[in-house]
Backbone atoms as SQL, in Angstrom:
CREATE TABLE atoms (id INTEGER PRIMARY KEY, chain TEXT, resi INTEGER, resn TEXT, atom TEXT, x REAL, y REAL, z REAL);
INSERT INTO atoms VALUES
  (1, 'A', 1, 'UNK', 'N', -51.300, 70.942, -53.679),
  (2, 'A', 1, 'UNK', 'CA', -51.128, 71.022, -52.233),
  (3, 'A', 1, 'UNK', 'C', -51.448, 69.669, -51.577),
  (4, 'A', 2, 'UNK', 'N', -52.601, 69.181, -51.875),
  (5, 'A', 2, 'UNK', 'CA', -53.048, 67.957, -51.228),
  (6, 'A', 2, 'UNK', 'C', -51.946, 66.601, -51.674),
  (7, 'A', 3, 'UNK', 'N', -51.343, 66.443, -52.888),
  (8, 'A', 3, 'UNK', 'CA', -50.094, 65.658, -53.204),
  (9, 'A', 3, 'UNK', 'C', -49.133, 65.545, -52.514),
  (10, 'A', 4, 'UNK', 'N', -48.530, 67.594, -52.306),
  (11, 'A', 4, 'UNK', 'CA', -47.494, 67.575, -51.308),
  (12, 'A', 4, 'UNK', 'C', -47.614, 66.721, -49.791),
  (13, 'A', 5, 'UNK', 'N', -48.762, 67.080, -49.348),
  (14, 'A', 5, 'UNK', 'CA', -49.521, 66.359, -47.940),
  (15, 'A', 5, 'UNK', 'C', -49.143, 65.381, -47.912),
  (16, 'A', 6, 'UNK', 'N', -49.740, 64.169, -49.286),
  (17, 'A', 6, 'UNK', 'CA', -49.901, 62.873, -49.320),
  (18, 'A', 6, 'UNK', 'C', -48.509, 62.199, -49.352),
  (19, 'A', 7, 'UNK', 'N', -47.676, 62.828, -50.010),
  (20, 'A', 7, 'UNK', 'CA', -46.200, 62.170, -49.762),
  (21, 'A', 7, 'UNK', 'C', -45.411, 62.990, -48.747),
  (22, 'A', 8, 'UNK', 'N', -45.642, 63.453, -47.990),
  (23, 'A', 8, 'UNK', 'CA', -44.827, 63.668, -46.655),
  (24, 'A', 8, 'UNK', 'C', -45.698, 62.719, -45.768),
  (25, 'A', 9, 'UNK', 'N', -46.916, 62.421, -45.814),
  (26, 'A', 9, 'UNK', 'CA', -47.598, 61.445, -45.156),
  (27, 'A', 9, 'UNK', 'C', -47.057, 60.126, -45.341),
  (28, 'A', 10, 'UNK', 'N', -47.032, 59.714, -46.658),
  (29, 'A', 10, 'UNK', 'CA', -46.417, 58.485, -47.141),
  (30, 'A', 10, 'UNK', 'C', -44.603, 58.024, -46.661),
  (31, 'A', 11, 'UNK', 'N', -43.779, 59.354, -46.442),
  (32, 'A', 11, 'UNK', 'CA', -42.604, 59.104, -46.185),
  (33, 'A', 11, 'UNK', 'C', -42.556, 59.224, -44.933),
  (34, 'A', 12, 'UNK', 'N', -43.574, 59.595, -44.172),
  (35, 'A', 12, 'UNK', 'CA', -43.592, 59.472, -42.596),
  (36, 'A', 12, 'UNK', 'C', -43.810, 58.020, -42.204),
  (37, 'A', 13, 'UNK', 'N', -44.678, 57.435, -42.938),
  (38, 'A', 13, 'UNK', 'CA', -45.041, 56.010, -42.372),
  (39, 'A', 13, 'UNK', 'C', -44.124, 54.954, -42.790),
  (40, 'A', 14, 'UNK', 'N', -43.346, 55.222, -44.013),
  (41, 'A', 14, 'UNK', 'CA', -42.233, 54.753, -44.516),
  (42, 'A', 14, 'UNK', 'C', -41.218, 54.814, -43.510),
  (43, 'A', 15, 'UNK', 'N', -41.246, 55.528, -42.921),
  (44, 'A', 15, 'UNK', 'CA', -39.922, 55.702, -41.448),
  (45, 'A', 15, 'UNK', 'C', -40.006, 55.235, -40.630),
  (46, 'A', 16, 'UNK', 'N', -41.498, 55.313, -40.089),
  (47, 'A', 16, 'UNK', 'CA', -41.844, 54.564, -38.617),
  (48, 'A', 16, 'UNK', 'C', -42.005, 52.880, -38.857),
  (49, 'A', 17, 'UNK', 'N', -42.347, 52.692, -40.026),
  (50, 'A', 17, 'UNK', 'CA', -42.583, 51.328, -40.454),
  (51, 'A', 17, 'UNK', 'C', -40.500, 51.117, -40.570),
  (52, 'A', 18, 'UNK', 'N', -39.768, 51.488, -40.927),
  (53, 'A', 18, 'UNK', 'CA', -38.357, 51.203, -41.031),
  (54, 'A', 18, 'UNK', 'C', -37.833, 50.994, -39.164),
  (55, 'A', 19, 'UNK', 'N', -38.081, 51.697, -38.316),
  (56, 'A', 19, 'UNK', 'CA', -37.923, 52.148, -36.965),
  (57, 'A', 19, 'UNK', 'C', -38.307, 50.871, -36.446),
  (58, 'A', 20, 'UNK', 'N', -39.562, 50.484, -36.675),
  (59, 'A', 20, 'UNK', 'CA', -40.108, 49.650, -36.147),
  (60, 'A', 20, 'UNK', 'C', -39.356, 47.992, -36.435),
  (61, 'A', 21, 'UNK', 'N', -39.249, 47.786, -37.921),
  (62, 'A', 21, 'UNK', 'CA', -38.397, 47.202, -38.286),
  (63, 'A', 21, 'UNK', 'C', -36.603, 46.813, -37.471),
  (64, 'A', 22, 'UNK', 'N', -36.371, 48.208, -37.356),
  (65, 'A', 22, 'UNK', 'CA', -35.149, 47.760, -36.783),
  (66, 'A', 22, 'UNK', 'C', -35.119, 47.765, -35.261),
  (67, 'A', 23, 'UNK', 'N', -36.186, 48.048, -34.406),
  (68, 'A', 23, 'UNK', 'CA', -36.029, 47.593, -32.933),
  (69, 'A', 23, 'UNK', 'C', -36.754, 46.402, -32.816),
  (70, 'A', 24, 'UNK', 'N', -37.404, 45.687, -33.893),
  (71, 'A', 24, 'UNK', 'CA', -37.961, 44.238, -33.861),
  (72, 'A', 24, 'UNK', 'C', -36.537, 43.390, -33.877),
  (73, 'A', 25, 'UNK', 'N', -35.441, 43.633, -34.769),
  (74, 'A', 25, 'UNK', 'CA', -34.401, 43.122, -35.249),
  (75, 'A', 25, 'UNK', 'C', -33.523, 43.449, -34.194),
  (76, 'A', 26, 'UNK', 'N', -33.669, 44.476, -33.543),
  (77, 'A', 26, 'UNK', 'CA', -32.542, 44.884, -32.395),
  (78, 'A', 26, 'UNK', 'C', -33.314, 43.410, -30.701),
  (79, 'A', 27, 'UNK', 'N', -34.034, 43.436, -31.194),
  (80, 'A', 27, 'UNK', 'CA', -35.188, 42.683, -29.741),
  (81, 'A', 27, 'UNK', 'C', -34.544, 41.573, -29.844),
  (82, 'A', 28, 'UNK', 'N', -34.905, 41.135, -31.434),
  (83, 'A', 28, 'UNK', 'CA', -34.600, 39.261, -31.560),
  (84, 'A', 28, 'UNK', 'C', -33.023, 38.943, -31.302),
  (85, 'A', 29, 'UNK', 'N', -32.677, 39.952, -31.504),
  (86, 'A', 29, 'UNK', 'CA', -31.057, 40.046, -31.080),
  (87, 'A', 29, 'UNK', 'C', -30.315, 39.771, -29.905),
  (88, 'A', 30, 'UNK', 'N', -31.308, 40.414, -29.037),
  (89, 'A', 30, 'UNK', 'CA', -31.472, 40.402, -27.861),
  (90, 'A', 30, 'UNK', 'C', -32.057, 39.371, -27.353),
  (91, 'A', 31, 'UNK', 'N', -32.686, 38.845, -27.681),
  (92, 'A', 31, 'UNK', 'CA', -33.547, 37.476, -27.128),
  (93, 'A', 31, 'UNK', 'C', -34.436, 37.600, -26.371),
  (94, 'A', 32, 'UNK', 'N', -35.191, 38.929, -26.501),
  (95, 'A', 32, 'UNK', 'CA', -36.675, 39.709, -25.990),
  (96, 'A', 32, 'UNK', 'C', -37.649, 39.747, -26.842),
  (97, 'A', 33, 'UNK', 'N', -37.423, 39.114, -28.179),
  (98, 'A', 33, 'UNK', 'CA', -38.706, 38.767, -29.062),
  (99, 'A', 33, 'UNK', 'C', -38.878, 37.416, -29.610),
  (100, 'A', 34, 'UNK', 'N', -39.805, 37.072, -29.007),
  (101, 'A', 34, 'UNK', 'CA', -39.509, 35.478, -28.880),
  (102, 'A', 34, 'UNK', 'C', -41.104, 35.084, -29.884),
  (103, 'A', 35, 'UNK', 'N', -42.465, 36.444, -29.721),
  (104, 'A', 35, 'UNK', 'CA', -43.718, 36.101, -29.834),
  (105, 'A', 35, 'UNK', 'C', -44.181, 35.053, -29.235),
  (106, 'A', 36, 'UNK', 'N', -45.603, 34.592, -29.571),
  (107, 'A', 36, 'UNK', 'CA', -46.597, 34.142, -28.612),
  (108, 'A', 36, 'UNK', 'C', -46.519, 32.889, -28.752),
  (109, 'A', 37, 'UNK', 'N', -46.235, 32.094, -27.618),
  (110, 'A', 37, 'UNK', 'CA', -45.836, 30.900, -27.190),
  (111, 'A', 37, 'UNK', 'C', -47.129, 30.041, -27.632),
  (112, 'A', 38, 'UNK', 'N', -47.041, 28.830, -27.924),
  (113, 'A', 38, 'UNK', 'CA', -48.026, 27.938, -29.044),
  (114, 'A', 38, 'UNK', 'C', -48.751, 27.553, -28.011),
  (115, 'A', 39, 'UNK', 'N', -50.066, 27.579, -27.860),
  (116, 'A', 39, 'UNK', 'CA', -50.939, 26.833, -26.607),
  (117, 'A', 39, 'UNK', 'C', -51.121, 25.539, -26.750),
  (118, 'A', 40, 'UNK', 'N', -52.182, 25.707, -27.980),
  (119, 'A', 40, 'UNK', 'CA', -52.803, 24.079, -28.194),
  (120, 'A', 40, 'UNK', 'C', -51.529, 23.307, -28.471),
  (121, 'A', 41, 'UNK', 'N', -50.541, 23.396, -29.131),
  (122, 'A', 41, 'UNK', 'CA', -49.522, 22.565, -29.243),
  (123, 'A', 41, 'UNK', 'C', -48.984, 21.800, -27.882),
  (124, 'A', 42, 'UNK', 'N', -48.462, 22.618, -27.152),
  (125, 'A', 42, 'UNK', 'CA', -48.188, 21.949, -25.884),
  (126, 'A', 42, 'UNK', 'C', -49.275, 20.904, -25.095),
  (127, 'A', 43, 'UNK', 'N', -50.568, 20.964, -25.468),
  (128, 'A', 43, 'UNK', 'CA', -51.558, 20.420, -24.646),
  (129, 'A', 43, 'UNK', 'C', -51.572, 18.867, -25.563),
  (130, 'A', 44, 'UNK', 'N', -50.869, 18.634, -26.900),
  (131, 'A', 44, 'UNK', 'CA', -51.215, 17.943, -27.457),
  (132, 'A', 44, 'UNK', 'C', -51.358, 16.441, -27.308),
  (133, 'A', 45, 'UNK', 'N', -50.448, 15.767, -26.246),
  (134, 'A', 45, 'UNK', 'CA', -50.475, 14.729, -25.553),
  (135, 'A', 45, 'UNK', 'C', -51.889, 14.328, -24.819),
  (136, 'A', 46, 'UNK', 'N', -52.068, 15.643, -24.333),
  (137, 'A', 46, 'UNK', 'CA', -53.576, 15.848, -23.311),
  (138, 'A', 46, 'UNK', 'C', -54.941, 15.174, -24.242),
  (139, 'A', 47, 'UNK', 'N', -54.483, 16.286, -25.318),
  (140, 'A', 47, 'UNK', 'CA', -55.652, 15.789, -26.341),
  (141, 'A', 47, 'UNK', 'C', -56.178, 14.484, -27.005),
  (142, 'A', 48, 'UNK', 'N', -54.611, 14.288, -27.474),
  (143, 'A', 48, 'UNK', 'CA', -54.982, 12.413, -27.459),
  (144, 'A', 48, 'UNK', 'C', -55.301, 11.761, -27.000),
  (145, 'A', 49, 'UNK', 'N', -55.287, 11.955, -25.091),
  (146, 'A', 49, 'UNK', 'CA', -55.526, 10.829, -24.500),
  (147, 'A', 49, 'UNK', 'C', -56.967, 11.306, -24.488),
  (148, 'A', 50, 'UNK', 'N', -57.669, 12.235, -24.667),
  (149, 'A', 50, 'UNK', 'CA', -58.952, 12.713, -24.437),
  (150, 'A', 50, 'UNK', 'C', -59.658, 11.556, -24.981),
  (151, 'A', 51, 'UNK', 'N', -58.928, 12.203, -26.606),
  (152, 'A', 51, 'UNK', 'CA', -59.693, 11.433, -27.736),
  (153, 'A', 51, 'UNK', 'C', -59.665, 10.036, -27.748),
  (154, 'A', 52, 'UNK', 'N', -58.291, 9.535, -27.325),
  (155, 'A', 52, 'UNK', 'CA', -58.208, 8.162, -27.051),
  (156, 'A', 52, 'UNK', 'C', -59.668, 7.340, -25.736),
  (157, 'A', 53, 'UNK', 'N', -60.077, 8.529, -24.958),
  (158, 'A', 53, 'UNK', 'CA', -61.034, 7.990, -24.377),
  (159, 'A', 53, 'UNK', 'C', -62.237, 8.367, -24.478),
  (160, 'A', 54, 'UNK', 'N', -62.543, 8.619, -25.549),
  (161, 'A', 54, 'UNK', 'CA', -63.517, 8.532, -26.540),
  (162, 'A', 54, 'UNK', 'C', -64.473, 10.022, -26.046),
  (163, 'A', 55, 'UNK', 'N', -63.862, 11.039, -25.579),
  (164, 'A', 55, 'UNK', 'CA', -64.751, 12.348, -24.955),
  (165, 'A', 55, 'UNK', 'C', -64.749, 12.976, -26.579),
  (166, 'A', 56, 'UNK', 'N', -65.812, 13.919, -26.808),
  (167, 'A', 56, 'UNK', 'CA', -66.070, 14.452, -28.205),
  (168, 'A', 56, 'UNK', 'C', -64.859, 15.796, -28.410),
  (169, 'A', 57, 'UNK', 'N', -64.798, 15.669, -29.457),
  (170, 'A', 57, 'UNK', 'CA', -63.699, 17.548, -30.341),
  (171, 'A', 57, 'UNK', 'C', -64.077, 18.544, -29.449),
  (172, 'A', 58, 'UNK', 'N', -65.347, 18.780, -29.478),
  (173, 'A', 58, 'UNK', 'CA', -66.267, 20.127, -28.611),
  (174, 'A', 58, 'UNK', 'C', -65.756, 19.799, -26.895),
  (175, 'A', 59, 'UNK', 'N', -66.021, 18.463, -26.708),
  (176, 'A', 59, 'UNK', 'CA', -65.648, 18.359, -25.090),
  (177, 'A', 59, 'UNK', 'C', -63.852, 18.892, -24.517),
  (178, 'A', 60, 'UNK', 'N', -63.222, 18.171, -25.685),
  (179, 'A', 60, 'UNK', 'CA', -61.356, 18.611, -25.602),
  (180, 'A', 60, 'UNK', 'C', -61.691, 20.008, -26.073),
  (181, 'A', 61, 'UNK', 'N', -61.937, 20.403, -26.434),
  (182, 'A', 61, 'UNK', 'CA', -61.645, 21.970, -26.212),
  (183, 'A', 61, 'UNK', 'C', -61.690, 22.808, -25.426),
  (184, 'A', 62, 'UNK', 'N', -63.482, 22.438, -25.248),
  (185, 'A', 62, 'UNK', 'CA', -63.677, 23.020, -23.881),
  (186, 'A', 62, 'UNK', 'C', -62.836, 22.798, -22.561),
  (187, 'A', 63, 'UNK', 'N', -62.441, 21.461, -21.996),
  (188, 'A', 63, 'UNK', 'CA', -62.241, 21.117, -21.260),
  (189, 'A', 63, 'UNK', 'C', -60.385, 21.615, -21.185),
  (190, 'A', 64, 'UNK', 'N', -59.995, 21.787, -22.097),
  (191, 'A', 64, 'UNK', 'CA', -58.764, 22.056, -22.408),
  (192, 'A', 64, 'UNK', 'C', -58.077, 23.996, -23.038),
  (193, 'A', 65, 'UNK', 'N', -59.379, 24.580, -23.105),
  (194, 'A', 65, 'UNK', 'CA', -59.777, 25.984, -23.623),
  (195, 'A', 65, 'UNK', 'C', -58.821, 25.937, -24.454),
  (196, 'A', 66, 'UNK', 'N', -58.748, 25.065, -25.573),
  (197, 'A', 66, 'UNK', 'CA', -58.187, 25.620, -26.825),
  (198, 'A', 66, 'UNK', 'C', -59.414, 25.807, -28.114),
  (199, 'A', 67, 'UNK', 'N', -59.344, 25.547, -28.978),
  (200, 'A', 67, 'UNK', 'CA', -60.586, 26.114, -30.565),
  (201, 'A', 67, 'UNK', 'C', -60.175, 24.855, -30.903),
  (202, 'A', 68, 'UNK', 'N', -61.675, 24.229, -31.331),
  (203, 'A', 68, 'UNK', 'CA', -62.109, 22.869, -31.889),
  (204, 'A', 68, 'UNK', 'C', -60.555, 22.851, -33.114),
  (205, 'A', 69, 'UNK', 'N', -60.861, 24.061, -33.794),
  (206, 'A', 69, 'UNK', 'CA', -59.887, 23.745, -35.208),
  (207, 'A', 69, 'UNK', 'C', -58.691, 23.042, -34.438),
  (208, 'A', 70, 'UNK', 'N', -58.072, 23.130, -33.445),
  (209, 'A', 70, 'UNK', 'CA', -56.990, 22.988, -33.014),
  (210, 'A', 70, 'UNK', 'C', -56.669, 21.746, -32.341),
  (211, 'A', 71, 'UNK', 'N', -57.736, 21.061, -31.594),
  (212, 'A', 71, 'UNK', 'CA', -58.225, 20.084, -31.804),
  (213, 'A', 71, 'UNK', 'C', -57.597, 19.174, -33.048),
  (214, 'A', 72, 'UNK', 'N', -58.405, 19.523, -33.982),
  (215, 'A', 72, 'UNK', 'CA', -58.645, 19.037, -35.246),
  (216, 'A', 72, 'UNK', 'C', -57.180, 18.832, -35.974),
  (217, 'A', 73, 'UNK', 'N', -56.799, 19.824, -36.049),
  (218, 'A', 73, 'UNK', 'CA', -55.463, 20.198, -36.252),
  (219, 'A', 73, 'UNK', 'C', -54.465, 19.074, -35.820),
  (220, 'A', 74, 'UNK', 'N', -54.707, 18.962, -34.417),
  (221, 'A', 74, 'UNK', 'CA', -53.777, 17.525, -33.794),
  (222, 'A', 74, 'UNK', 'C', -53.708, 16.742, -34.115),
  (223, 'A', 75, 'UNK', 'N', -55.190, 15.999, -33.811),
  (224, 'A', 75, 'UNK', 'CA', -55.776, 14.750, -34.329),
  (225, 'A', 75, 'UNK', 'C', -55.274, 14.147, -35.501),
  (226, 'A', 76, 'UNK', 'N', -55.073, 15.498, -36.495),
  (227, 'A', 76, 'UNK', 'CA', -55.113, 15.150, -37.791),
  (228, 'A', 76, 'UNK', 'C', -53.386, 14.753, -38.397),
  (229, 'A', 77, 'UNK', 'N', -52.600, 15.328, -37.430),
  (230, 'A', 77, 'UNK', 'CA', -51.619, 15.705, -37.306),
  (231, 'A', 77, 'UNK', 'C', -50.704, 13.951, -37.066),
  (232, 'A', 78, 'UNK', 'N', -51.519, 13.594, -36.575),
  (233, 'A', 78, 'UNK', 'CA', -50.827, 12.104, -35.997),
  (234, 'A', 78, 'UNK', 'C', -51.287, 10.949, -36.563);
């Protein structure tokens, strides 16, 4: 009994996971799924000149609310 359960459970999530699948694919189609636009990237000019004027990783972040890694990430980047 508890088997039967477990695979009607299993082929339920198998469906909604397929569903889901194809209105992600129906979206991008559409040009309504675009996901989450890059923050720290865009600021990255900002950051250099930070660093170029000698303010610390911890200060560009803060001052810029992105995550040190990201920061770092730039810096490292160029």
């Amino acid at each position: 009994m508890l088997n039967v359960i477990g695979s009607v459970a299993q082929f339920e999530r198998e469906m909604m996971l397929e569903r889901q699948r194809e209105g992600i694919a129906k979206a991008k189609a559409e040009g309504k799924y675009k996901g989450r636009a890059p923050a720290a990237r865009a600021k990255a000019d900002e950051v250099r000149r930070l660093d170029a004027d000698g303010v610390s990783l911890s200060e560009i972040a803060r001052r810029l609310s992105i995550g040190k890694a990201s920061v770092h990430r730039i810096l490292n980047a160029s």
